[in-house]
N, CA, C and O atoms as a CHARMM CRD file, in Angstrom:
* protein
*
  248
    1    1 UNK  N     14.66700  12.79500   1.47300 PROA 1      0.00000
    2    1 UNK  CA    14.26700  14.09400   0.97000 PROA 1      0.00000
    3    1 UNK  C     13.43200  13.89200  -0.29100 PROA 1      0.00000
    4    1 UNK  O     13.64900  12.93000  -1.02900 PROA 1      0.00000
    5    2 UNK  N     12.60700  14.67100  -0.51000 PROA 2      0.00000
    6    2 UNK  CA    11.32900  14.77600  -1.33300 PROA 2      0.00000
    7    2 UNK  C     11.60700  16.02400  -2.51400 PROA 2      0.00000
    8    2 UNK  O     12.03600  17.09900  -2.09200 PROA 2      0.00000
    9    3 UNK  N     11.33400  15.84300  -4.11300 PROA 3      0.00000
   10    3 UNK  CA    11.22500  16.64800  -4.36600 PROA 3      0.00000
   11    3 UNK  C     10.18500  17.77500  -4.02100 PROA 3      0.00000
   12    3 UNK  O      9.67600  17.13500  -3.10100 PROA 3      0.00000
   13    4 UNK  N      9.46500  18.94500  -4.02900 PROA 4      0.00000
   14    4 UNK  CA     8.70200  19.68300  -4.06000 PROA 4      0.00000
   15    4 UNK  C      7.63100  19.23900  -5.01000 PROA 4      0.00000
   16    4 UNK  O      6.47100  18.86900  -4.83000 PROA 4      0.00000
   17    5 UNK  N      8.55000  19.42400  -6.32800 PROA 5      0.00000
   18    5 UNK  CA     7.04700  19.26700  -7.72200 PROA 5      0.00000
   19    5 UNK  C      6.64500  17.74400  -8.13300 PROA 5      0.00000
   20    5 UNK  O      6.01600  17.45400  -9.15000 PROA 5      0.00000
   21    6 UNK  N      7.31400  16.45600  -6.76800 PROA 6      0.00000
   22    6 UNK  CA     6.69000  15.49200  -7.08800 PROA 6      0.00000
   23    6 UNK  C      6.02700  14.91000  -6.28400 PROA 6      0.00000
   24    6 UNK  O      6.66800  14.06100  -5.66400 PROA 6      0.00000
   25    7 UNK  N      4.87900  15.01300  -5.99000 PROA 7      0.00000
   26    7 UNK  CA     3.83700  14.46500  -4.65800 PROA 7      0.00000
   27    7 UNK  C      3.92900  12.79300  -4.58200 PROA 7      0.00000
   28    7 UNK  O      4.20500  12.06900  -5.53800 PROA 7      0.00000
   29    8 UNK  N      3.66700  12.40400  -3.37500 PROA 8      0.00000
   30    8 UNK  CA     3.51000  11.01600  -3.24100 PROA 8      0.00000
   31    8 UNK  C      2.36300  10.54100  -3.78400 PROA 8      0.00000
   32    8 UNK  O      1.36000  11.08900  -3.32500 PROA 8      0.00000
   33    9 UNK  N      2.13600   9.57500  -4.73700 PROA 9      0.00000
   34    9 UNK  CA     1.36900   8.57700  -5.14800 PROA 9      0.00000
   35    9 UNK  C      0.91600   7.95700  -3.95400 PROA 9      0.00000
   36    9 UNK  O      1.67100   7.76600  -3.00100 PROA 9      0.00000
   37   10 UNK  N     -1.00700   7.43900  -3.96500 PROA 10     0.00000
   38   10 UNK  CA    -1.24800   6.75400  -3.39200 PROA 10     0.00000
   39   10 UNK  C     -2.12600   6.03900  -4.22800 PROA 10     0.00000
   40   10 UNK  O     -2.23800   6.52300  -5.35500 PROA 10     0.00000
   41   11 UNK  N     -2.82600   4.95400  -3.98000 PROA 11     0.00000
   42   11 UNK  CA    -3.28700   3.77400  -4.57800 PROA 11     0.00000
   43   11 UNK  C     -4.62000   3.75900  -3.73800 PROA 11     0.00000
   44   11 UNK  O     -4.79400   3.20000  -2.65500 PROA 11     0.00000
   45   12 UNK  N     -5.61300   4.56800  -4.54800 PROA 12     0.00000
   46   12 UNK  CA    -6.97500   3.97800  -4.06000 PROA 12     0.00000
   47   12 UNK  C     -7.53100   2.85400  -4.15100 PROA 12     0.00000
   48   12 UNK  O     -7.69500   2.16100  -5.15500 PROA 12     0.00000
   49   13 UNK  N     -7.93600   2.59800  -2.69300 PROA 13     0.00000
   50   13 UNK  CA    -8.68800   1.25800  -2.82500 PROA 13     0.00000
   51   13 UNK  C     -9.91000   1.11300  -3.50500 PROA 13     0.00000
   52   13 UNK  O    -10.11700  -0.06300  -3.80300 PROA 13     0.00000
   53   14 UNK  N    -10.83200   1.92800  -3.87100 PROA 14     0.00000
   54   14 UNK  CA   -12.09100   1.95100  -4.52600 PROA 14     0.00000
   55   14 UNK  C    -11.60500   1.98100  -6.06100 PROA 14     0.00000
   56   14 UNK  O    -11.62300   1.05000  -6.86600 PROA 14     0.00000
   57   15 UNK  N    -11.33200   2.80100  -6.17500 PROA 15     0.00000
   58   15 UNK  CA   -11.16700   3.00500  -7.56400 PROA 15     0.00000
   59   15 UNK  C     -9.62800   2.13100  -8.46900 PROA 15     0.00000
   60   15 UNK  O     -9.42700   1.80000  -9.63800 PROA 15     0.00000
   61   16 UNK  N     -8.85600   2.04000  -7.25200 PROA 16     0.00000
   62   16 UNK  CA    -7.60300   1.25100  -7.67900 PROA 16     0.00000
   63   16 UNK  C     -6.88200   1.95400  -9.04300 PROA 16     0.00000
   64   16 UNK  O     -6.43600   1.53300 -10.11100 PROA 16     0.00000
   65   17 UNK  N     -6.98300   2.86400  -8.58700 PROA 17     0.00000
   66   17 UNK  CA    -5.95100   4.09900  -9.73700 PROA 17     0.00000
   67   17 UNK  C     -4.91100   5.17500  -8.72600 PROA 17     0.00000
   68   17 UNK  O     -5.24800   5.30200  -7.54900 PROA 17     0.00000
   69   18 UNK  N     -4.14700   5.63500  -9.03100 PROA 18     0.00000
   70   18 UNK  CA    -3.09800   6.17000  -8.47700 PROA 18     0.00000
   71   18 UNK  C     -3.41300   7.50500  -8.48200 PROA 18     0.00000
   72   18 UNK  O     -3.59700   8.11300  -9.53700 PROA 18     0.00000
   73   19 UNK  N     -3.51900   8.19400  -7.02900 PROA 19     0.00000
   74   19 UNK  CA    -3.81500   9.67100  -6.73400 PROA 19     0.00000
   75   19 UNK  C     -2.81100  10.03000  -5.92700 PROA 19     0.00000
   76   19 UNK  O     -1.87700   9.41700  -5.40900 PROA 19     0.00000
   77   20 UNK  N     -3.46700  12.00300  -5.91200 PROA 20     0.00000
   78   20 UNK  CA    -2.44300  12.67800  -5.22000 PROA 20     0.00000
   79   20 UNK  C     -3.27100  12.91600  -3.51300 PROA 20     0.00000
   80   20 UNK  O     -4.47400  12.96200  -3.25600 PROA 20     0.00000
   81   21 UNK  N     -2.36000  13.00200  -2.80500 PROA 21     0.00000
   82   21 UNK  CA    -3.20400  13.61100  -1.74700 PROA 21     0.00000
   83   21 UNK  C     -5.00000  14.32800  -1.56500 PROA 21     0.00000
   84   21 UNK  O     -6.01200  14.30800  -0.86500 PROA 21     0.00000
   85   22 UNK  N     -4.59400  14.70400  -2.36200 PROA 22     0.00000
   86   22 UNK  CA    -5.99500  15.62600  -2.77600 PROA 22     0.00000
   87   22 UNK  C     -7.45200  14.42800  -3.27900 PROA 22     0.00000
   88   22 UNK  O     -8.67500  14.56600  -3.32100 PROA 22     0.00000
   89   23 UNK  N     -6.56500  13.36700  -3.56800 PROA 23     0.00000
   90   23 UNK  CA    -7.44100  12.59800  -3.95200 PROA 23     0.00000
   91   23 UNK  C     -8.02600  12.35300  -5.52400 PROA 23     0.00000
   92   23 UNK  O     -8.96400  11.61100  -5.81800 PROA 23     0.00000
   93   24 UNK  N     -7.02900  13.36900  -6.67400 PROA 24     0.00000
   94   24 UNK  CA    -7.34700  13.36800  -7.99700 PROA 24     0.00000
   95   24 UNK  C     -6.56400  11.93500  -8.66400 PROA 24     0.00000
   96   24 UNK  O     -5.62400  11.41300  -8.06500 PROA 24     0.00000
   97   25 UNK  N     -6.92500  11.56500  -9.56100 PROA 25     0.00000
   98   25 UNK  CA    -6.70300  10.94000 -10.44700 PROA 25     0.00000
   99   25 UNK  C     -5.27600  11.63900 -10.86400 PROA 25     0.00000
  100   25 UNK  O     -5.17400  12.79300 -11.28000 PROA 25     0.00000
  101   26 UNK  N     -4.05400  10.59400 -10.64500 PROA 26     0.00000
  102   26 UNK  CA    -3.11400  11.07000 -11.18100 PROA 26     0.00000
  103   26 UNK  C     -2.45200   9.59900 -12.79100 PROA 26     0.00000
  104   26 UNK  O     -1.83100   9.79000 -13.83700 PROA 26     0.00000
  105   27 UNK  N     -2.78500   8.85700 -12.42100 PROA 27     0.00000
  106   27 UNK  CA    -2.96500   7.64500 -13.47200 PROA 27     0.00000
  107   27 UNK  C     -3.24200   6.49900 -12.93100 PROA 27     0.00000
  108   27 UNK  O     -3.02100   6.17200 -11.76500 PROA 27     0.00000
  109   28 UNK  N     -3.84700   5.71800 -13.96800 PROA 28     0.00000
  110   28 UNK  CA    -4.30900   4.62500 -13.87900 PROA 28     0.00000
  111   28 UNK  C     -3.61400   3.26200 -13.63900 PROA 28     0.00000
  112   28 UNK  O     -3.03500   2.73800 -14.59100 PROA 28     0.00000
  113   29 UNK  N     -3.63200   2.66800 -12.46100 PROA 29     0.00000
  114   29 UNK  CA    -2.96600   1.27000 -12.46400 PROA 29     0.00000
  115   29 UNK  C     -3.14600   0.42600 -14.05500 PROA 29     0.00000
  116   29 UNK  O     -4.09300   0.25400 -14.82300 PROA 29     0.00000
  117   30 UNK  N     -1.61800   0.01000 -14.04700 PROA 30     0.00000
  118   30 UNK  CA    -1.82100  -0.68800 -15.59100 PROA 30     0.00000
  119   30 UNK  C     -2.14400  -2.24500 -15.16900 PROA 30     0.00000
  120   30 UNK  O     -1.84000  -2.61300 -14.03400 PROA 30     0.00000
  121   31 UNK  N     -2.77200  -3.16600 -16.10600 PROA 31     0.00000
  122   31 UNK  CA    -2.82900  -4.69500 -15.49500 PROA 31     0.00000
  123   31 UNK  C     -1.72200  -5.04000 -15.13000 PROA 31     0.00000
  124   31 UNK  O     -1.83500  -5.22100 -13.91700 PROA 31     0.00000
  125   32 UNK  N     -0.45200  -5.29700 -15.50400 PROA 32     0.00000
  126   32 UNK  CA     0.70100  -5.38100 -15.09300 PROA 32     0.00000
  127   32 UNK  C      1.02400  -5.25100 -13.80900 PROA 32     0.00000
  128   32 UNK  O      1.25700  -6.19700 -13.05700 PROA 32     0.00000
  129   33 UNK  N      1.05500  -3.80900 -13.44500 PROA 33     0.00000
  130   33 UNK  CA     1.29500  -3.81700 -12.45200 PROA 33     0.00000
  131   33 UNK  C     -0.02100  -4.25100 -11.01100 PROA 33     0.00000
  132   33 UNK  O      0.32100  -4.32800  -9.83100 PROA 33     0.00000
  133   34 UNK  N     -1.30000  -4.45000 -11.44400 PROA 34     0.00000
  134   34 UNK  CA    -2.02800  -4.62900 -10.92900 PROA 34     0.00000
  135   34 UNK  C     -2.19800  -6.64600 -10.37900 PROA 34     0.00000
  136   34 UNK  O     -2.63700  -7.20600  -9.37400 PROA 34     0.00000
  137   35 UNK  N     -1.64000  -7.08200 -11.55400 PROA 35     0.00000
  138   35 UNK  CA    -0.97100  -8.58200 -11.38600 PROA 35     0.00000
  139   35 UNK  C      0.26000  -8.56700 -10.55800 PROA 35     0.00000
  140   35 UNK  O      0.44200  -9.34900  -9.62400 PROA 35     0.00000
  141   36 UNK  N      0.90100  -7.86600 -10.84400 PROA 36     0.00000
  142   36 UNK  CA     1.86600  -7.81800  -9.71800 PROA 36     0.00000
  143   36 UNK  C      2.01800  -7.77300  -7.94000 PROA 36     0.00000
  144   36 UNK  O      2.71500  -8.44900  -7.18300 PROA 36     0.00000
  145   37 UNK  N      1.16900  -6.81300  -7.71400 PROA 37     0.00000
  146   37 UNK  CA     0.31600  -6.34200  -6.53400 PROA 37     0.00000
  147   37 UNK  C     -0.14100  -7.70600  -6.30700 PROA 37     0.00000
  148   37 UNK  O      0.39400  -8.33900  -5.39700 PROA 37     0.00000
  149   38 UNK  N     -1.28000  -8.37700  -7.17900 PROA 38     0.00000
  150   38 UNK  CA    -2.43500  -9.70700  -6.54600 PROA 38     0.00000
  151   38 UNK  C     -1.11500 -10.69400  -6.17300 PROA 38     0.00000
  152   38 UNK  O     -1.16200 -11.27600  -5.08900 PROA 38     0.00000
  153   39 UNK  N      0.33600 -10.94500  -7.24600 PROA 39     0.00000
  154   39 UNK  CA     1.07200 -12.60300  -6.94300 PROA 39     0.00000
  155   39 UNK  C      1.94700 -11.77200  -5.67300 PROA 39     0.00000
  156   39 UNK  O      2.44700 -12.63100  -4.94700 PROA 39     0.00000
  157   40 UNK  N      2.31800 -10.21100  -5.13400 PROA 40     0.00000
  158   40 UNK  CA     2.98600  -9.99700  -4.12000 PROA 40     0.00000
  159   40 UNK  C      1.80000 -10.33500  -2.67100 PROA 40     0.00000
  160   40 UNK  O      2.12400 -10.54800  -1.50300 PROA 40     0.00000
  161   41 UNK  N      0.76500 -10.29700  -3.10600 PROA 41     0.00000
  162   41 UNK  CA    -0.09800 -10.58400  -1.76400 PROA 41     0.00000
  163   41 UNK  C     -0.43700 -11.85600  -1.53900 PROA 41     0.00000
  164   41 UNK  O     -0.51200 -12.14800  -0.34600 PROA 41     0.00000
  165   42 UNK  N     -0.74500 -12.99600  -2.56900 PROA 42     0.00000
  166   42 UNK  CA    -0.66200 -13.89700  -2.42000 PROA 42     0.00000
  167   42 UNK  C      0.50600 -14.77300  -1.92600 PROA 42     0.00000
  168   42 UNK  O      0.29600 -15.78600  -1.25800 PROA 42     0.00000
  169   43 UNK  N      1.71400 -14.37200  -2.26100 PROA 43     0.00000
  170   43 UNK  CA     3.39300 -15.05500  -1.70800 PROA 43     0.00000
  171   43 UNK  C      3.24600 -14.63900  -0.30600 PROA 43     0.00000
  172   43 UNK  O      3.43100 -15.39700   0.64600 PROA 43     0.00000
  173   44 UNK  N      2.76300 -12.87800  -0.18000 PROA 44     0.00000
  174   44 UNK  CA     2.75900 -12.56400   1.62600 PROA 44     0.00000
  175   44 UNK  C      1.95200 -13.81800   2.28500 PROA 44     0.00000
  176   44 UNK  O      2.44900 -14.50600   3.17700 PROA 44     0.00000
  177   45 UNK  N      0.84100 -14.00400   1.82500 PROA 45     0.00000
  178   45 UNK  CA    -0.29700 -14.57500   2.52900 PROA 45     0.00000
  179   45 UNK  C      0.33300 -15.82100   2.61200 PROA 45     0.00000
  180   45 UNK  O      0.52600 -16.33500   3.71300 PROA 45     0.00000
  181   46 UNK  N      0.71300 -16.42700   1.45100 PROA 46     0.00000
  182   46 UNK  CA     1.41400 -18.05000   1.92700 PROA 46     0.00000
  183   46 UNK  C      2.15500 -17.91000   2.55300 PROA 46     0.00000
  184   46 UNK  O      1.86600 -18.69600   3.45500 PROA 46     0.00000
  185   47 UNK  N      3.57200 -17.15900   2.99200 PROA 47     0.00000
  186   47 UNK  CA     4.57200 -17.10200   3.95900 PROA 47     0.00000
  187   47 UNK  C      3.82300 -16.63400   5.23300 PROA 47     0.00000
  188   47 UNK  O      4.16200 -17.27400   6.22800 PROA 47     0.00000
  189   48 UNK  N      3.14900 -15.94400   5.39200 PROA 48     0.00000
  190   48 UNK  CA     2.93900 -15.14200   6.56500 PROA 48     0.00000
  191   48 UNK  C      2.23900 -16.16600   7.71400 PROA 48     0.00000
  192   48 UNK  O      1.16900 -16.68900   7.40200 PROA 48     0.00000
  193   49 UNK  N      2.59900 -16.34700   8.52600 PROA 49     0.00000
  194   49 UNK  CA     1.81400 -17.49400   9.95900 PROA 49     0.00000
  195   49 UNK  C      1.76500 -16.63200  11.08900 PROA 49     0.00000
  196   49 UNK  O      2.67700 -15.92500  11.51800 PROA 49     0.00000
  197   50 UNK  N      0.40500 -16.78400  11.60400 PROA 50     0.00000
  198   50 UNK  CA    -0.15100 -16.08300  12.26700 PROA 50     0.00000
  199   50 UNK  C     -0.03400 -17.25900  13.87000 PROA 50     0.00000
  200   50 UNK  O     -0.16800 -18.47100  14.04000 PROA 50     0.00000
  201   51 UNK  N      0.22600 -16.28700  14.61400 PROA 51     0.00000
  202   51 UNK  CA     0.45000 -16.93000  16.04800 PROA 51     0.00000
  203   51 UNK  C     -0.64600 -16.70600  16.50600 PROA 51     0.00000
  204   51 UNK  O     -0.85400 -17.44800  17.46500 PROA 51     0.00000
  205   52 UNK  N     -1.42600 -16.07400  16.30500 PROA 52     0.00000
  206   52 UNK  CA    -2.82100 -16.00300  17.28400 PROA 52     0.00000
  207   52 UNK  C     -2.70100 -14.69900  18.43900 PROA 52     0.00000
  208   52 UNK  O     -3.52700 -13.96100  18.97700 PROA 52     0.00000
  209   53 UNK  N     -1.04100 -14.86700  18.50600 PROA 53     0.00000
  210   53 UNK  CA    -1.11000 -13.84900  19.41200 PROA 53     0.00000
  211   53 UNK  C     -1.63100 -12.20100  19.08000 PROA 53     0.00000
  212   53 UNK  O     -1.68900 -11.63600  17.98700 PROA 53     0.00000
  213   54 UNK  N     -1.90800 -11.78400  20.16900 PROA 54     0.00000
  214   54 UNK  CA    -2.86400 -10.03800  20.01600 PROA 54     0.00000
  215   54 UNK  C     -1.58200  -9.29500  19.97300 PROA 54     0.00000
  216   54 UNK  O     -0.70400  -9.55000  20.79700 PROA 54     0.00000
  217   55 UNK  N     -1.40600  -8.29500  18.96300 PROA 55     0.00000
  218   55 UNK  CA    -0.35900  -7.55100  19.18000 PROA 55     0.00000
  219   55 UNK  C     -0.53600  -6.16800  20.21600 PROA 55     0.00000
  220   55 UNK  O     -1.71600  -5.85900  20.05200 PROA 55     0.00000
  221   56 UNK  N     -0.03200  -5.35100  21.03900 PROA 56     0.00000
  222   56 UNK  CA    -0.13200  -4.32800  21.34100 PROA 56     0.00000
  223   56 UNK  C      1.62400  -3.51800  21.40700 PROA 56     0.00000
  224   56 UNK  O      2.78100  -3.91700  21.27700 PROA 56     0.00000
  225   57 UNK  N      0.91900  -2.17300  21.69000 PROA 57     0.00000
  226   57 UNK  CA     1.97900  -1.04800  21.72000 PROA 57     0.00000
  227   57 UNK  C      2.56500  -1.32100  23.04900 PROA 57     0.00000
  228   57 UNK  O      1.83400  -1.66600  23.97700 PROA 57     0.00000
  229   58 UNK  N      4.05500  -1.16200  23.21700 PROA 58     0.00000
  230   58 UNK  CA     4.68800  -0.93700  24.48700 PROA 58     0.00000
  231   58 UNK  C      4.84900   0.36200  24.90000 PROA 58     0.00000
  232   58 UNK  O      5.35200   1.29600  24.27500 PROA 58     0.00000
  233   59 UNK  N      4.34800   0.34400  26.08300 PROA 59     0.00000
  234   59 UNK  CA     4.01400   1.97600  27.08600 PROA 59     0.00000
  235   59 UNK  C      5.44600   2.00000  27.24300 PROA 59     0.00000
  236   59 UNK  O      6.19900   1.04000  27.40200 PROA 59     0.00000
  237   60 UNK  N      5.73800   3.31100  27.17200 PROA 60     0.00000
  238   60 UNK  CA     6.74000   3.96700  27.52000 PROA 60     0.00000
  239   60 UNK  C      7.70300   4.66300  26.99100 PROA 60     0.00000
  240   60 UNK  O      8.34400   5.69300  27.19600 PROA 60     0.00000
  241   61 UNK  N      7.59000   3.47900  25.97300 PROA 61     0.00000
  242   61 UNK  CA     8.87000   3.58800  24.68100 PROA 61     0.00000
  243   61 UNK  C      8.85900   4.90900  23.99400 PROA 61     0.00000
  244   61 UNK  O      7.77200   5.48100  24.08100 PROA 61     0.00000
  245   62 UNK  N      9.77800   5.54000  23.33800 PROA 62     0.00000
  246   62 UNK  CA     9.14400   6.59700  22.44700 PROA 62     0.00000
  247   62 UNK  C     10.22100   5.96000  21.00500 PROA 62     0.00000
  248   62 UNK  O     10.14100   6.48500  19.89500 PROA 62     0.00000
């Protein structure tokens, strides 16, 4: 459950500042947390091994 008067944050990729739906400027990524973000993608990228295999959706399922 969601408050009402607090919208979800999203993280533009262009601008790399934190908006609302609407797309306004709600604040600015601090370096901190923006270092944080680069060493969590870099740890993904070293753990992560790629099989080659193609992923797809299974028909049927709901």
């Amino acid at each position: 459950m969601q408050a009402k008067d607090k919208a979800p944050l999203w993280l533009c990729e262009k601008c790399e500042n934190f908006t609302d739906i609407d797309d306004m400027i709600i604040r600015e990524q601090t370096k901190d947390e923006k270092d944080a973000a680069i060493s969590k993608l870099k740890d993904f990228q070293k753990d992560f091994v790629s099989t080659g295999e193609k992923k797809s959706r299974r028909k049927g399922v709901n």
